[in-house]
KOLDOZA-314202 format. One record per residue (C-alpha): residue in one letter; x, y, z. Coordinates in steps of 0.05 Angstrom, whole numbers, plus 5000, padded with zeros to 4 digits. Each point is the difference from the previous one (the first is absolute). Layout:
! KOLDOZA-314202
AXYZ/...
//
This chain:
! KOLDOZA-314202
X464051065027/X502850685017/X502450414935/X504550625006/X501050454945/X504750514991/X496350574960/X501050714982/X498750505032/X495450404959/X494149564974/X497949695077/X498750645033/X492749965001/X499849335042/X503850455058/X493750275013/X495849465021/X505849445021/X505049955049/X505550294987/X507749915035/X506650314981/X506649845017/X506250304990/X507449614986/X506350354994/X506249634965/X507150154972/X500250104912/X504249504966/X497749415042/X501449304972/X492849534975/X495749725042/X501350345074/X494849975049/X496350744997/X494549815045/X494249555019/X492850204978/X497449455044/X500250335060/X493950404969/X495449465013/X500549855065/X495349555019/X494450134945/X505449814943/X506049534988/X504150054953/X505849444980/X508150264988/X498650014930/X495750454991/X500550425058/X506650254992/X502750614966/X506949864974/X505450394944/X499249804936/X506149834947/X500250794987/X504250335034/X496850655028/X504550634992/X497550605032/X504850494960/X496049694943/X492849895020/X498650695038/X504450514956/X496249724934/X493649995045/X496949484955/X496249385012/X500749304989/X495049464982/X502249244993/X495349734954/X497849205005/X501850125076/X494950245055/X503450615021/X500350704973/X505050545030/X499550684999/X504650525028/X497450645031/X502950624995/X505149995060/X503550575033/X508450064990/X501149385045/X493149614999/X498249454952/X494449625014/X496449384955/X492349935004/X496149375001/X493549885013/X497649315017/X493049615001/X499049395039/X494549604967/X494849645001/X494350515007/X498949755078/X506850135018/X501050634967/X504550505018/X504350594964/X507550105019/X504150514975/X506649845008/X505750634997/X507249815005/X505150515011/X506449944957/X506150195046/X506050244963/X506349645001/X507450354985/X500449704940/X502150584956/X506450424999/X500350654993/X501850294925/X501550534969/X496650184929/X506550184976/X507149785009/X503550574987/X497550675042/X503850674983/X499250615051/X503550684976/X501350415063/X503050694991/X507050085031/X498150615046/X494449645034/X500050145071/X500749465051/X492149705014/X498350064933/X494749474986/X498449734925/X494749554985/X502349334968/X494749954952/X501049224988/X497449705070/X500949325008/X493049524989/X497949405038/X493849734992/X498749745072/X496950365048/X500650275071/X507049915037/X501549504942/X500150634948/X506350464991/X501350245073/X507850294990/X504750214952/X508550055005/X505550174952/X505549495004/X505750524996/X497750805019/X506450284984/X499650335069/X495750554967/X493149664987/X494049635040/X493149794991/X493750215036/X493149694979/X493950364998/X493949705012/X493250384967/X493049925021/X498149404960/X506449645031/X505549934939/X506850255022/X504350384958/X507449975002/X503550705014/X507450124991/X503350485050/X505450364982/X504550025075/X506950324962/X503550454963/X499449974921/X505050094943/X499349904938/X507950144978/X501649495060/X495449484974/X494650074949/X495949315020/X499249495050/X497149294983/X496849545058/X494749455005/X493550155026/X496349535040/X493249895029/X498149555053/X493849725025/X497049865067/X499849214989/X502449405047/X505849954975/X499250694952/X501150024918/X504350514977/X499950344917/X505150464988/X501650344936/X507250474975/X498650805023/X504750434967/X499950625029/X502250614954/X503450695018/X497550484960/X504250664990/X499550685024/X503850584974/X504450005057/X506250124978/X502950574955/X504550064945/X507950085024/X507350114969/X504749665021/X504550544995/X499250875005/X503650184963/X503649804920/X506350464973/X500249804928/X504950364952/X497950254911/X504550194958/X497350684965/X501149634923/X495249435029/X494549904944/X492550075014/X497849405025/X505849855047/X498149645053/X502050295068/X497049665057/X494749585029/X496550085061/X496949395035/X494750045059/X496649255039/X493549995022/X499049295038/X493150024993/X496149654941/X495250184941/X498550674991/X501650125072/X508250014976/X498950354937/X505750545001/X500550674954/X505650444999/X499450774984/X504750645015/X499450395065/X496850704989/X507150245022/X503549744939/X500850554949/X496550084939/X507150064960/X501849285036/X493649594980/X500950304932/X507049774994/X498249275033/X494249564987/X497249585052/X495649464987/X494449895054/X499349294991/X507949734999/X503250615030/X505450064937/X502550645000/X502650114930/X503550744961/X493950234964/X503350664975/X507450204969/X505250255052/X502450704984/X504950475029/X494050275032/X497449415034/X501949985080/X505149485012/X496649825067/X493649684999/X496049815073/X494549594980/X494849905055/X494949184982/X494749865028/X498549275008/X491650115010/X495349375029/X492550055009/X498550355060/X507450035016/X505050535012/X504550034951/X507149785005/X506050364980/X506649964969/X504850554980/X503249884925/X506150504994/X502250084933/X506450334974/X500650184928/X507949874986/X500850574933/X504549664947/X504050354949/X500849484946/X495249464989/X499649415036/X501649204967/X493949714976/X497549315018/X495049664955/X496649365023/X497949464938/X496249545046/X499849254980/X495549765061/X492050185012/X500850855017/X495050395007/X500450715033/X506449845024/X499149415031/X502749344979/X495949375015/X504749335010/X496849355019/X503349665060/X501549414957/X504050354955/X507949614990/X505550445030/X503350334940/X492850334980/X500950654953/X495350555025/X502850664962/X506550264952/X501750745026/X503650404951/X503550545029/X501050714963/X505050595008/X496050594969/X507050454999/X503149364976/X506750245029/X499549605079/X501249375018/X493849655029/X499949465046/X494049535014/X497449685065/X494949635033/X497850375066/X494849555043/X499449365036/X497949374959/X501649414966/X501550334944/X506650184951/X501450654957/X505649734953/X503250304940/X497049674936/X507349794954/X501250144945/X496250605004/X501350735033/X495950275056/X495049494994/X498249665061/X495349355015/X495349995074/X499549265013/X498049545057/X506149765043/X495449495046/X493449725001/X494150525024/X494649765050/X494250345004/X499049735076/X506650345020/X499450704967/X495450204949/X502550764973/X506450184986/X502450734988/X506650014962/X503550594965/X504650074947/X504950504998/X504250344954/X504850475026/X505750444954/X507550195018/X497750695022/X495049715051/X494550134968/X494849335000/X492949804992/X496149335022/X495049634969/X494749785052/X497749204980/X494649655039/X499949274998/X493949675021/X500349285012/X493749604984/X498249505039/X500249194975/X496849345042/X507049815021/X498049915078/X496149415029/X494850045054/X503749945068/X496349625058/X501550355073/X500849315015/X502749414969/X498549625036/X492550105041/X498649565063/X492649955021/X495649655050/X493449785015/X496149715049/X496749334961/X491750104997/X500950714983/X494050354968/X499549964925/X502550474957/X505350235055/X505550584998/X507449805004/X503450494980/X501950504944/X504949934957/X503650694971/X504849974945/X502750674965/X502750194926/X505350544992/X496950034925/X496150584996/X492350014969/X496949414980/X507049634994/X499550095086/X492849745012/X500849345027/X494849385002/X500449435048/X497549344980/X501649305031/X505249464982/X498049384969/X500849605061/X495450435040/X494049615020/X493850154959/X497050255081/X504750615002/X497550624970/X504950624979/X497450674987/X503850284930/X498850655018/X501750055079/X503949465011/X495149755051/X501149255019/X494149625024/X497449235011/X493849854978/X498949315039/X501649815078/X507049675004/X501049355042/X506849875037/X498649345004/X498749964933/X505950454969/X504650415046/X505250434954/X497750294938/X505450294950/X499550264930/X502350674957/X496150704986/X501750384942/X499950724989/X500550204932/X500450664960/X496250344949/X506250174952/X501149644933/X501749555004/X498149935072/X505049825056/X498649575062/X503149815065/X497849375050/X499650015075/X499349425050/X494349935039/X500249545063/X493049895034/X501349575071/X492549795022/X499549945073/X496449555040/X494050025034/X497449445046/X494349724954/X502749305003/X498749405057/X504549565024/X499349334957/X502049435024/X502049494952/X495349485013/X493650125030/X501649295032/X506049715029/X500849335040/X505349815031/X502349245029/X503749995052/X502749435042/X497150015069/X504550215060/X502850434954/X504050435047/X498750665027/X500050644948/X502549544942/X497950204939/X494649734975/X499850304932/X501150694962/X493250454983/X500450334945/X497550794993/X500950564949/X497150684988/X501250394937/X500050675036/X507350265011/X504250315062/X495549905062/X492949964960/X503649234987/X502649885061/X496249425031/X499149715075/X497049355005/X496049805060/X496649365022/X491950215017/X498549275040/X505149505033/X504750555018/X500449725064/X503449384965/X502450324935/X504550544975/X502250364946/X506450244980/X498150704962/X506650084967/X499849394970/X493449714998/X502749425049/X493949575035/X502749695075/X497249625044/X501250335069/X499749255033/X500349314979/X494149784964/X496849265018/X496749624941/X495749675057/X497050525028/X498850464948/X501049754923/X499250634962/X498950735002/X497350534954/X502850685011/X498450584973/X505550554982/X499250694981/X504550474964/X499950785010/X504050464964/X503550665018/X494750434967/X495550585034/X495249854998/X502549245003/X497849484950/X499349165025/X498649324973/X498649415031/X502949214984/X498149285023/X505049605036/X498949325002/X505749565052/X499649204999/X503849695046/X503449434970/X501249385051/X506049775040/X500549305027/X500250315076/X495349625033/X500449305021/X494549394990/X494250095059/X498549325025/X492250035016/X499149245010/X502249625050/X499850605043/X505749705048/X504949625003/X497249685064/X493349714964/X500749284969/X495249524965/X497249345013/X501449514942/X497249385004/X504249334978/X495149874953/X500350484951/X500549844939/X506450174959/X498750674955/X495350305055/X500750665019/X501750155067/X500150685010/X501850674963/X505350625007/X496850644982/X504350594994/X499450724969/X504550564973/X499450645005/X503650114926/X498149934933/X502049674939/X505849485011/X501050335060/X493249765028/X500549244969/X501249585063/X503049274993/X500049535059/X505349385018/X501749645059/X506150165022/X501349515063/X496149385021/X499649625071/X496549505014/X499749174991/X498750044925/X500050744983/X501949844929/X492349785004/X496950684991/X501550504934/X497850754990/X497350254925/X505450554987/X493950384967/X493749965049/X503149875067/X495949365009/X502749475036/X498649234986/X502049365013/X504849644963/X500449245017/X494949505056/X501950135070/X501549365043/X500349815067/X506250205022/X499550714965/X495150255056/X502550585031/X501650864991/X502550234932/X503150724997/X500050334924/X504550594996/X497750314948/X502250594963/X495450544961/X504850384947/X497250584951/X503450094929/X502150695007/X506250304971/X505849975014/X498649745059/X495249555017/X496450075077/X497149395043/X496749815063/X500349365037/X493949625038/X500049375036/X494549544978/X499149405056/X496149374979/X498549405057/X499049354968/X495849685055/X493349755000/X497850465051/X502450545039/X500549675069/X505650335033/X500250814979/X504450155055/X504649514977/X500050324930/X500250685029/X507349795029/X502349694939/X497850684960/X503450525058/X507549594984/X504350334952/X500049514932/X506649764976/X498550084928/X504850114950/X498650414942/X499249794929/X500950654954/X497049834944/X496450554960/X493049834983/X497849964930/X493850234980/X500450084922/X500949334989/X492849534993/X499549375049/X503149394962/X495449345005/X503949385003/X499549534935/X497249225031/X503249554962/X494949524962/X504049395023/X497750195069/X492550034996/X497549375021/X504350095077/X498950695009/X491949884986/X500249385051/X504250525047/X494550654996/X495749515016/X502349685066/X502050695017/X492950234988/X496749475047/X504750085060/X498650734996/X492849965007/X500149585050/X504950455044/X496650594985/X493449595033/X504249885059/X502550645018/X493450254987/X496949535055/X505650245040/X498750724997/X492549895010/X502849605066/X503850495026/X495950714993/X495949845057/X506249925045/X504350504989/X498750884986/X504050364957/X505550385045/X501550714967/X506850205013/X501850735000/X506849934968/X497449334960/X495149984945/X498849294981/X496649954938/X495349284983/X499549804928/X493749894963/X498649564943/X500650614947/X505250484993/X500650495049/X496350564980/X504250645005/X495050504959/X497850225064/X507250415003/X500650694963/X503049794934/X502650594951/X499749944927/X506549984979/X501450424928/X506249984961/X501550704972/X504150044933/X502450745017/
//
């Protein structure tokens, strides 16, 4: 016996030297299924060596072999209790190979084989990305063909044209694209391209999906969220909205007055809109003594006491300053108004949050809210002073009863934060000689979680093609908060009747499906986001989302049976229907549109395709043909189309349309000899007829329907076999030509069919005149018809001999019995007499026909087997 062993490769190397040594070299796809053919070692032998299929084959084994697996790890593999031992080499970026070497023993047949087997790669492995979320900051002056690395490539462990070949954005804003860079050791790197304009104030970020593609039949696609961040410049400078302020002092203000504020933008962020304020150099000395401006809020506030000395016009040149900016201006003239008696006085007694002027009111706070009593004083205590509010607002400056010149600041309406947050109000207290002075009150409104999150959208319609890639992009959903801080960060999450294979990013909003979606299996998916707030208590609004899933032709056309059989009457007429064939396809629009053809018999057959109608384009005959197997095939509307095949099976069910064939006697010219003494019960001759039906149809009964002749009562018919006998002794005088019409009748429904045959019969002792009978069978017969319908069903009776009668009938059988024999040994001597006188005359028209002493034997003639079928 011939042994092969599969050994490895290290310990054999020293028989190489002085054996024979072969190698071949296999190549084969990873991920195979167990137990496919790799090749044939027998073919090694030739004719020195034979080796049987068992052991001469190389097949997989019940490991699947993964080449992203077994050449990345670069490890070996030895299957212990087995005769193999595998060892991978150290392969290039797209070679894998597995070494074997094999002996073929005994020593006489020796030989060494080293087996290497090349492991193809297969596109079994999508490209992905090692993170889901890639950020890119880009600087908002980059020029157009700026190029930035995206430092998170996309991975796929195949190899060659199945590894990461492209990469696309889904949306690129119409300032973006990708380039890919490919280095020396063949990875590409993703570049993004900037193609536009930038701008940071216009829109600080821009979020897309990134994906990567491979070179696969059909390719795998990854894809991960980019979001792509503007980064600011110091592009913009600081800038009033107005040049120039006239503001108005009284000269008995006190220090501290407030007179003004200056206010400069800068749209830029950070440190980059970071705005001082500071004096031009062309503002006196005497002026920025008087006024104090702060550099951070631009208040401009009396610092020192107005005297009759003091200038009553005061030009005061701010500068709004920005890094690396120049500065804006904005002119603040102020005129010093000299007073002669001393203004009112208001005093503020605040009741709400103050600090530095400023009163803080929560947006929540009921209408009606105190913020502050003013008490108004008349220092000469000789005027009449008036109070008023000066400002816009919801707020009310109302004398407090019972008391004089006190006055309460309360809310009039609810504050919103969301609609205005700072309100500058004044009040004012003027006397009866014009003289006034005004209290400046900020109000700051704080903000409360009074807003929900508001969807774009309330409602969000998606599709999808069905066998999408997992972990798809559908959209992203975007929901704002007029809160401000963390009260205006919003979270999405899912409903509860989102299914569990939906995935919702809480921080972008980015809606994803983590499984492939059939059509045929669920076509409308509906259920609710949420995005929700991060007040306290927090605040949330729903949204609809509406996914439609559209097909794809992944379905066949299924019929409903695999089988279908039909019965159908023969001479069925032309394109009836023979019966409905039943087709659906689960794919929708004109992926489940199906035609129906028929692939054989379409020369007979056809097919309604709206319908699923079968028709016969003729009339179909039972007798010639009794059945047909068809086979039909449905195709749908699809591109690339999808088909199915079904069986049809058509029986043709039988008509009674064929009449009993009467094979025997084969005319109606032909007649019998009957000799006088036959014996009563004999049979003379037979009728033999045939239908071409079946069933009751086919079930032939026979009867004599008209008689001629000098007893024709004489002669009877078996309804059943056709056979003919004879019913009572023939005498003398009943010599002579009997004519038997008789009638062959089928069963069939509803209306029976039937042929007619004359059967002839010459009572003689010989034939000694045939011309004679010739005449008598060329005259018309005057027979009248007996219509009597043959029974079949119903057993011969036998006629009951009464017991009285034995003794006479006995003595009668038996003089019978001796007459007979001795004119049956009379006619015989007769016959023998007459053969040597007379030939036999054939007639062309006349077939005479001599009896024997049996039966006539017609199982010479083609009888069929006749077979009732219970369809």
């Amino acid at each position: 016996h011939l042994l092969l062993f599969l050994l490895f490769v290290g310990p054999f190397n020293c028989f190489a030297s002085y054996s024979r040594a072969t190698e071949l070299f296999y190549s084969l796809n990873e991920g195979l299924p167990a137990g496919v053919l790799i090749g044939s070692l027998a073919r090694l032998g030739g004719q020195y060596v034979q080796l049987d299929s068992r052991s001469g084959e190389l097949h997989t084994s019940a490991v699947e072999i993964d080449r992203e697996a077994l050449c990345v790890e670069n490890s070996g593999a030895t299957i212990f209790g087995g005769p193999a031992t595998v060892s991978s080499s150290s392969p290039s970026s797209e070679s894998c190979l597995l070494l074997l070497d094999v002996l073929v023993l005994p020593q006489e047949y020796f030989r060494l084989v080293k087996v290497k087997i090349a492991i193809r790669d297969v596109n079994d492995n999508a490209p992905r990305f090692p993170v889901p979320h890639i950020r890119l900051s880009v600087p908002e002056n980059a020029p157009v063909n700026t190029r930035l690395a995206i430092e998170h490539p996309a991975l796929d462990p195949d190899v060659g044209t199945n590894g990461v070949q492209t990469y696309r954005l889904r949306d690129n804003y119409g300032v973006f694209t990708l380039d890919v860079e490919e280095n020396e050791s063949g990875e590409r790197t993703p570049y993004l391209i900037v193609m536009g304009a930038l701008d940071r104030e216009t829109r600080g970020e821009y979020v897309t999906v990134i994906v990567a593609e491979d070179g696969g039949t059909p390719p795998l696609v990854g894809s991960a969220t980019l979001t792509i961040g503007i980064s600011d410049i110091n592009d913009n400078c600081p800038q009033f909205s107005d040049s120039q302020l006239n503001v108005t002092l009284y000269g008995n203000s006190s220090l501290g007055t407030h007179v003004a504020t200056v206010h400069a933008v800068d749209m830029d962020l950070g440190s980059n809109a970071q705005i001082t304020y500071s004096y031009s150099q062309k503002v006196p000395q005497p002026s920025r003594d008087l006024f104090h401006l702060d550099e951070s809020t631009g208040a401009i506030t009396l610092s020192s006491k107005v005297d009759g000395d003091t200038p009553r016009l005061h030009r005061l040149i701010i500068l709004g300053n920005g890094p690396g900016c120049i500065p804006a201006v904005i002119t603040v003239l102020v005129t010093i108004i000299k007073v002669m008696m001393r203004p009112p006085e208001v005093v503020p007694r605040f009741i709400a949050n103050e600090a530095e002027g400023v009163v803080y009111l929560r947006e929540l706070e009921p209408i009606n809210t105190p913020i502050a009593f003013f008490t108004i004083k008349d220092p000469d205590e000789k005027y009449k002073v008036n109070c008023y509010l000066d400002g816009d607002g919801p707020f009310r400056l109302s004398p407090y009863k019972p008391y004089n010149n006190e006055y309460l600041l309360e809310t009039t309406k609810p504050l919103d934060y969301e609609t205005q947050q700072l309100y500058e109000i004044s009040v004012v207290a003027w006397n009866s000689e014009g003289f006034h002075v005004n209290k400046i009150i900020k109000v700051q409104v704080l903000d409360d979680n009074d807003n929900s999150p508001v969807f774009s959208q309330q409602l969000i319609e998606l599709s999808i093609e069905e066998n999408n890639v997992p972990n798809a992009f559908l959209t992203k959903l975007h929901a704002t908060d007029a809160d401000s801080g963390e009260r205006g960060q919003v979270s999405y999450f899912l409903g509860p009747d989102a299914p569990s294979y939906f995935s919702l990013d809480k921080t972008t909003g980015v809606l994803t499906v983590s499984t492939q979606l059939d059509r045929e299996e669920k076509e409308k998916y509906r259920y609710t986001v949420k995005a929700v707030d991060s007040g306290f208590p927090p605040r949330e609004s729903i949204a609809t989302v509406t996914i439609t899933v559209l097909d794809k032709n992944d379905n066949s056309p299924r019929f409903i049976n695999k089988d279908f059989s039909f019965f159908v009457p023969e001479n069925f007429p032309g394109f009836g229907e023979i019966g409905v064939i039943s087709v659906t396809d689960a794919d929708a629009g004109q992926n489940g549109w199906v035609a129906l053809s028929v692939l054989n018999g379409s020369d007979i057959f056809v097919i309604d395709t709206g319908k699923g109608v079968l028709r016969a384009k003729v009339s179909l005959d039972r007798e010639q043909q009794s059945s047909y197997v068809l086979w039909i095939e449905a195709v749908d509307g699809g591109d690339p189309a999808l088909s199915s095949t079904a069986k049809i099976t058509i029986l043709l069910l039988d008509i009674n349309d064929n009449p009993p064939l009467v094979l025997f006697p084969q005319s109606n010219m032909s007649y019998l000899l009957v000799l006088p003494s036959t014996l009563p019960g004999s049979p003379i001759t037979e009728v033999y007829a045939v239908d071409k039906d079946t069933g009751m149809n086919a079930v032939i009964a026979y009867s004599i329907i008209g008689r001629r002749g000098p007893r024709p009562e004489s002669f009877r018919i078996d309804p059943k076999t056709g056979n003919i006998t004879l019913e009572e002794s023939l005498m003398q005088n009943d010599y002579g030509l009997y004519r038997l019409l008789v009638k062959v009748s089928d069963h069939g429904y509803p209306e029976p069919l039937h042929s007619t045959v004359m059967v002839n019969l010459f009572v003689n002792d010989t034939v000694s005149n045939e011309s004679y009978i010739e005449s008598l069978l060329r005259k018309e017969p005057d027979i009248s018809i007996e219509e009597k319908q043959p029974q079949i069903s119903i057993e011969p009776t036998h006629k009951k001999m009464e017991s009285a009668s034995c003794m006479p009938t006995l003595v009668a059988l038996s003089i019978i019995s001796l007459g007979s024999i001795a004119l049956v040994t009379g006619m015989g001597i007769y016959i023998c007499l007459r053969k040597g006188k007379k030939h036999h005359r054939a007639d062309e028209n006349l077939e005479v026909q001599i009896p024997l002493n049996g039966r006539i034997n017609l199982h010479m003639l083609e009888k069929k087997p006749m077979e009732i079928s219970n369809i």
